[in-house]
PLY file of the C-alpha trace (Angstrom):
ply
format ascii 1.0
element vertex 244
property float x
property float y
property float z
element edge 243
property int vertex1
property int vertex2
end_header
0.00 0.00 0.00
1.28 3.46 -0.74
2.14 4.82 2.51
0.27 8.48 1.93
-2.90 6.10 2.08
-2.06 5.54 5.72
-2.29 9.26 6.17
-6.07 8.90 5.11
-8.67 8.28 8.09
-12.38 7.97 7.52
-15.18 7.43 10.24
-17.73 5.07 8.96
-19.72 6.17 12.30
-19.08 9.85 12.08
-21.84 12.53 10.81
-20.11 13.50 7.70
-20.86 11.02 4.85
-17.68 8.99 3.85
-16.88 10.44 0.29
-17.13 13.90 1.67
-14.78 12.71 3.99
-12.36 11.35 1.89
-12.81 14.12 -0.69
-11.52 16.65 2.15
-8.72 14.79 3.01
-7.38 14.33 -0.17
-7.87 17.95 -0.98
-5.56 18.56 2.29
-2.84 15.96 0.84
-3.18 17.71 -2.70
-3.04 21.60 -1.14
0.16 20.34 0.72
2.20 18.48 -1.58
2.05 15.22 -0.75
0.48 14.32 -4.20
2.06 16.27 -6.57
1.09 18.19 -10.18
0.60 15.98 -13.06
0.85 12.81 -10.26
-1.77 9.96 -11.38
-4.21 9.42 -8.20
-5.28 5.74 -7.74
-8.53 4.48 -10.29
-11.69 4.69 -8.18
-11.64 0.25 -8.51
-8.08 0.59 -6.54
-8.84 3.88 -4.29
-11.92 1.72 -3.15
-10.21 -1.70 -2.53
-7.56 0.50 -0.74
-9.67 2.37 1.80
-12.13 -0.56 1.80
-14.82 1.86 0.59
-17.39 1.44 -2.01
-16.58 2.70 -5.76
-19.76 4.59 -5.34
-18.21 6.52 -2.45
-14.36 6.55 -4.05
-16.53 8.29 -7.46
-18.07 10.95 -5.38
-14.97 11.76 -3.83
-13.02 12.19 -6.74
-16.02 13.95 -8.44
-16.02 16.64 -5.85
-11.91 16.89 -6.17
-12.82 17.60 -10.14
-15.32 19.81 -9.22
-12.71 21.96 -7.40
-10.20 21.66 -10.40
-8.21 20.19 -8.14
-7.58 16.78 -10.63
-8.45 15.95 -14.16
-9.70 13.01 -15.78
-8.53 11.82 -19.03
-10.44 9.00 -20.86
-7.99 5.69 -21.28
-5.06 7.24 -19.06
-6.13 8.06 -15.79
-6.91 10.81 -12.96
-4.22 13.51 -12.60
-3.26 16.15 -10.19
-4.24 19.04 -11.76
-0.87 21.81 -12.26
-2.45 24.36 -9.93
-0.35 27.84 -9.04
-0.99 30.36 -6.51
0.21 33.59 -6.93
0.90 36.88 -4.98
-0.45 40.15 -6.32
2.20 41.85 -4.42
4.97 40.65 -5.51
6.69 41.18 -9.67
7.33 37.88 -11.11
7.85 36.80 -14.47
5.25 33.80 -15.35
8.33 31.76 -15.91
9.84 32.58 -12.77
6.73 31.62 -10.83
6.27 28.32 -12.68
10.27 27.04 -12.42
9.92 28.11 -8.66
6.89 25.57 -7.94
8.40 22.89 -9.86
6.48 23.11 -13.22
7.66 22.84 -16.44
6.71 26.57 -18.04
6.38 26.56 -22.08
4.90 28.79 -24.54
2.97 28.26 -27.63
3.32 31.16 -29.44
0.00 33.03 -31.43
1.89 36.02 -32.54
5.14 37.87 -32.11
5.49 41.06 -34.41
6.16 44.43 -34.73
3.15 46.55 -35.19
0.88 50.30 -34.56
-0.25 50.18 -31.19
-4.29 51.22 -30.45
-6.04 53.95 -28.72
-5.40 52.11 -25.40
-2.04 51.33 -25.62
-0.90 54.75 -26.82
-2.69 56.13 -24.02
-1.12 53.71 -21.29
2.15 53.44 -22.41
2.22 57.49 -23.61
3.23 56.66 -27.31
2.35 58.70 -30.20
-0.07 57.59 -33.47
2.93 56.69 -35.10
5.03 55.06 -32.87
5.63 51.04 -33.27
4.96 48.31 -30.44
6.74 44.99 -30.30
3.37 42.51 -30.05
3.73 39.77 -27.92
1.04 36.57 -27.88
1.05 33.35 -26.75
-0.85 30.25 -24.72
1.19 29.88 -21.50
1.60 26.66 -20.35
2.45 24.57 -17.42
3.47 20.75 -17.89
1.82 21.20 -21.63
-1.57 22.47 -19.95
-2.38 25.43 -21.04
-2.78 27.79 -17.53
-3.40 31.20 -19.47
-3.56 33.12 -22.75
-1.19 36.23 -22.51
-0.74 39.54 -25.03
1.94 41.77 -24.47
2.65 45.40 -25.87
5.77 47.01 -25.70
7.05 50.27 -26.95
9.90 49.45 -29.82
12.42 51.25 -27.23
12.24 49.07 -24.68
11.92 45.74 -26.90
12.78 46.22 -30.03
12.94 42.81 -31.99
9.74 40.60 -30.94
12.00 36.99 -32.06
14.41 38.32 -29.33
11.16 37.02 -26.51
11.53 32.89 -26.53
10.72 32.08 -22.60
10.77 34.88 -20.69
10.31 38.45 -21.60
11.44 39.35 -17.89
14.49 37.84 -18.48
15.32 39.36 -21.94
14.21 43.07 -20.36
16.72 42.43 -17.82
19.69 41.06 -19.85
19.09 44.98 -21.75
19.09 47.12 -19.20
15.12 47.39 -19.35
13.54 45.46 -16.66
9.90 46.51 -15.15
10.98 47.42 -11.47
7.04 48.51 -10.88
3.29 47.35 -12.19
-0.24 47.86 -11.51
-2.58 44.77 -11.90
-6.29 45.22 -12.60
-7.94 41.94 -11.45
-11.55 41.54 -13.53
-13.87 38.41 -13.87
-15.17 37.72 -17.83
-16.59 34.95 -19.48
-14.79 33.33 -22.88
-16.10 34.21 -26.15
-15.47 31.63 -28.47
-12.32 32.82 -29.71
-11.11 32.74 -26.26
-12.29 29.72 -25.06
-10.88 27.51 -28.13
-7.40 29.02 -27.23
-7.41 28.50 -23.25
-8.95 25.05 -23.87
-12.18 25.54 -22.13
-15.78 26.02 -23.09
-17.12 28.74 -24.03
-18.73 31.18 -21.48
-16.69 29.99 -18.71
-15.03 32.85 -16.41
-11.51 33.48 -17.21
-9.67 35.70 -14.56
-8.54 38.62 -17.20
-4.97 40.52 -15.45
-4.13 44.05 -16.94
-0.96 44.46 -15.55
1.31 47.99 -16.25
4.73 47.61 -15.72
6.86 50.59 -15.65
10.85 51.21 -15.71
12.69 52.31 -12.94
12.85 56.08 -13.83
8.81 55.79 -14.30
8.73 55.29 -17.88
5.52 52.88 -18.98
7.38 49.59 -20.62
4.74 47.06 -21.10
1.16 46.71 -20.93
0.13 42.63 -20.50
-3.58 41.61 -20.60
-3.50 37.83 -19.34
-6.65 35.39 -19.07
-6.18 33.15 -16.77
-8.16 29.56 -15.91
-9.75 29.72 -12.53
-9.22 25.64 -12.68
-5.72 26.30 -12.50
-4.83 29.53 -10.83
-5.09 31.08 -7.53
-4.07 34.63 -6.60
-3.16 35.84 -3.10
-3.02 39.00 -1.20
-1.15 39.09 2.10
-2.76 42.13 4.13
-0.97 43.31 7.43
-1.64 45.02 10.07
0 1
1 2
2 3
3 4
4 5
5 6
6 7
7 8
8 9
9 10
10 11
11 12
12 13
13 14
14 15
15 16
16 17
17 18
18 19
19 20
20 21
21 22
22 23
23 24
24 25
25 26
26 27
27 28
28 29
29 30
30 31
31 32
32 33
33 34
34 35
35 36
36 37
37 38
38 39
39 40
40 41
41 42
42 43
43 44
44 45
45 46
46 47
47 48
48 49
49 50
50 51
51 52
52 53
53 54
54 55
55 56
56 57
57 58
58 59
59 60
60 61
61 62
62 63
63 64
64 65
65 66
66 67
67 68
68 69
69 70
70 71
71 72
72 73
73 74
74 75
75 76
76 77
77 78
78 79
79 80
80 81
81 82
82 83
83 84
84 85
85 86
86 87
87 88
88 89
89 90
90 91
91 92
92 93
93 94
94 95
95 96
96 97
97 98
98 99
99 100
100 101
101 102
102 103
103 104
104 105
105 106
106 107
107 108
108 109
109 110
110 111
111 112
112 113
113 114
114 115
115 116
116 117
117 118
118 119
119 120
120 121
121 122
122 123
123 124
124 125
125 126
126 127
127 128
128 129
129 130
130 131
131 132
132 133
133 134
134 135
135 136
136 137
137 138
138 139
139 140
140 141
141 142
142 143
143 144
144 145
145 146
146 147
147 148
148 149
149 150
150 151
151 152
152 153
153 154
154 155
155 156
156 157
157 158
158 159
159 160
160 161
161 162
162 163
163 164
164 165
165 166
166 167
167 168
168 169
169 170
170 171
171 172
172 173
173 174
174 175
175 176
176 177
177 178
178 179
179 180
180 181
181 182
182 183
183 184
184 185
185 186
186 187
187 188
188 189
189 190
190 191
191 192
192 193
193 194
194 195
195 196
196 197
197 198
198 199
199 200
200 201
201 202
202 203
203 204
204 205
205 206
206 207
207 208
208 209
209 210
210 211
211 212
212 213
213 214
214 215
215 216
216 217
217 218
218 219
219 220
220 221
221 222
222 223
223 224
224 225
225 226
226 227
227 228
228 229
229 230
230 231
231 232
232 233
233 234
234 235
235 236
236 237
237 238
238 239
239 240
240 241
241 242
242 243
C-alpha cells in the first residue's frame, strides 16, 4: 500500500458522509504536496479496494476533487493532479519565474510575435504617439503542456525592439538589456470566454476566465509594457497578504 494512504482516516460512524470525507482529506494531501502536479491518483476500482470503501463513495470523492479543479480526468489514461499555481499580487514575477519556482515545467505556444501600430489604449497607457511602433507579444502559457493562461503583451519598440528576441521569458530578456519593469499595476476583472477565447485556453465557451491588466513601468517611471492575461480559474489562484 502506498504509505500516503495511511495518512487517510475515515469514520464510517461519524456525521459527515464517507466520500465527503475522503474528498476533504485528499484535498488537504493535494493543497500540501504530498500528491504532486501531473501525479496519477489511484482508479476509483483501486482507491476503493484500498480504503475498503465502495466505488460509489471513491466516485463521489473524486467527483467533488474535479469539481474543485483540483484533478483531471482523461479517458484511457487516468486521474491527474491538476498543475495548480498560486500567486501573490504583491509581488513582480515573471510567469516563468513563478512556474520554475513551484516545480512546473513553463512553455509557450506562441499566437503572434510582431512588430506593429499600437491602439487607442495602448498609446494612451504606455504614452506613445499615433505613429510610434509596439513589439506585439502573444502566446498560450503553459504549465506541464496544460495550457494555464492566454497572454498579449505590448511594448514600446524602445524598450523591446525585436519581438523573435522574446523565446521564454520576456522578464528575463528586459533584464539582460538594461530594461527590466521594477514597478506594475494589476487590474484583477472576472469575464466569461467568447469563443475565440475559449478555443485558445482550452475551455468552453462562457466559462469565467480571470482577465490581469498588468502595467509595468521602468525604474525612472517610464511605462514599458502593458500585459492583458486570461487566466483559468481551474488552475490559478491569486493571493493577497494584508498586514496590520
Amino acid at each position: 500500500m502506498d504509505s500516503r494512504f495511511t495518512q487517510l482516516r475515515l469514520d464510517p460512524k461519524g456525521a459527515t458522509p464517507l466520500y465527503q470525507q475522503l474528498a476533504r482529506q485528499l484535498e488537504h494531501a493535494i493543497e500540501t504536496g504530498t500528491w504532486e502536479s501531473g501525479e496519477a491518483l489511484p482508479s476509483e476500482r483501486n482507491l476503493a479496494d484500498t480504503l475498503n470503501v465502495s466505488r460509489i463513495t471513491a466516485r463521489k470523492a473524486l467527483d467533488c476533487l474535479a469539481e474543485l479543479g483540483l484533478i483531471r480526468r482523461s479517458r484511457g489514461s487516468g486521474t491527474f493532479i491538476t498543475p495548480r499555481l498560486n500567486q501573490s499580487l504583491t509581488r513582480l514575477v515573471s510567469f516563468t519565474e513563478l512556474l520554475t519556482q513551484r516545480g512546473f515545467t513553463p512553455s509557450s505556444q506562441w499566437l503572434e510575435r510582431r512588430l506593429a501600430n499600437p491602439n487607442a489604449e495602448e498609446s494612451m497607457r504606455l504614452g506613445l504617439g499615433a505613429d510610434a511602433q509596439v513589439s506585439r507579444l502573444k502566446r498560450l502559457r503553459l504549465a506541464d503542456d496544460v495550457v494555464m493562461a492566454v497572454e498579449d503583451s505590448c511594448l514600446p519598440v524602445s524598450v523591446l525592439p525585436d519581438p523573435q528576441l522574446v523565446e521564454t521569458s520576456l522578464y528575463a530578456v528586459l533584464e539582460s538589456s538594461g530594461k527590466s519593469v521594477t514597478r506594475a499595476l494589476q487590474h484583477v476583472t472576472a469575464i466569461n470566454a467568447d469563443a475565440e477565447l475559449a478555443a485558445l485556453a482550452e475551455v468552453a465557451e462562457g466559462q469565467a476566465l480571470l482577465k490581469i491588466t498588468r502595467l509595468g513601468y521602468l525604474a525612472n517611471g517610464t511605462p514599458a509594457e502593458l500585459t492583458v492575461t486570461y487566466c483559468r480559474t481551474d488552475y490559478y489562484d491569486f493571493m493577497v497578504e494584508l498586514t496590520r
